[in-house]
N, C-alpha and C positions, 0 to 999 in steps of 0.2 A: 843027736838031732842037728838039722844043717840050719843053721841060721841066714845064708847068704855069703857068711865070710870064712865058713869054716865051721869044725864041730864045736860046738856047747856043751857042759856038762851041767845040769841043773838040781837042786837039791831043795830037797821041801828041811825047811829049818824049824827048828821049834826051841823057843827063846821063854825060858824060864825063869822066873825073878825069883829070888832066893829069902827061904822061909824069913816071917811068918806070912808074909803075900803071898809066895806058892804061883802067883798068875803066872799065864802063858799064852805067848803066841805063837802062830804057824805062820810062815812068811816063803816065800820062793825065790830063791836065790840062784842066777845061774854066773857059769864061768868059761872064759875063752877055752881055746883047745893048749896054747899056750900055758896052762897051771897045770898042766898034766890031771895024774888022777886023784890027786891029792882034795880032799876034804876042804871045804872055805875057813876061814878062822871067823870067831866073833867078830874080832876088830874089823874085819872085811864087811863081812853082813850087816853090822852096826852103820859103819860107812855109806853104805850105799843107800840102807835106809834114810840116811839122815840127809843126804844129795835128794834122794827123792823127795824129802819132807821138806826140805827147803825152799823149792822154788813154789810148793803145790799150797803154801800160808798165802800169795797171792791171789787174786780175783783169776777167772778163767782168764779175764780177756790180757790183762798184766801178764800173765804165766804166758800166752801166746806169744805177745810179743817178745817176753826173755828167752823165747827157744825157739822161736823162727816157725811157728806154727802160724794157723790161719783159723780166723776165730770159727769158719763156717766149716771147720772139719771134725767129723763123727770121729774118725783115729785121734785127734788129738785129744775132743772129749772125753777119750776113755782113758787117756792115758793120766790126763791131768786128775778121773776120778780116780784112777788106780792110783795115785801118789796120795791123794786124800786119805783114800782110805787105809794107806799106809800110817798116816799124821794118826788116827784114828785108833788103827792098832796099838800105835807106839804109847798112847793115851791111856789105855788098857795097864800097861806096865810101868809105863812112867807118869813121876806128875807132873805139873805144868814146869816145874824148874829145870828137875832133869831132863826134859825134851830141851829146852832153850841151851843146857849147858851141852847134850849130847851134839845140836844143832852147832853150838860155837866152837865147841873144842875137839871133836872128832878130825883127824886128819885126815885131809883127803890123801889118799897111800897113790 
């Protein structure tokens, strides 16, 4: 798929938490052309997740202003739900601690 800057390679992930919770999530993870064809690692997916989750605990209009967005735009609306409902997902499998610890101590790679 052409993104603009080059090929993408995208991958539907599914992130399962280990018995006796068994929960899971599906998430969409994509990769420059750069990674070649090689598979994402958790630690990546975890990452990005957690960049996403990070800015989108803010108010819309907050999250506007930290990423250069403009409160009267529909694209940014959906983007900032889309990280929401990322916060959401991650909710499903985590509890309130480990989202905050995943939130602090994830490296950005």
């Amino acid at each position: 798929m052409e993104d603009g800057s080059g090929t993408m390679t995208h991958w539907r992930c599914i992130i399962i938490r280990q018995p006796p919770d068994g929960k899971t999530i599906v998430v969409h993870f994509s990769m420059g052309e750069a990674h070649g064809d090689r598979k994402p690692q958790i630690t990546e997916v975890l990452d990005c997740l957690a960049s996403d989750v990070a800015g989108s605990r803010d108010s819309f209009e907050d999250w506007c202003g930290s990423y250069g967005y403009d409160t009267d735009s529909r694209s940014a609306l959906r983007i900032y739900r889309a990280c929401r409902k990322v916060h959401t997902q991650l909710g499903k499998i985590l509890s309130k601690a480990e989202r905050k610890e995943l939130l602090d101590n994830t490296d950005r790679l």
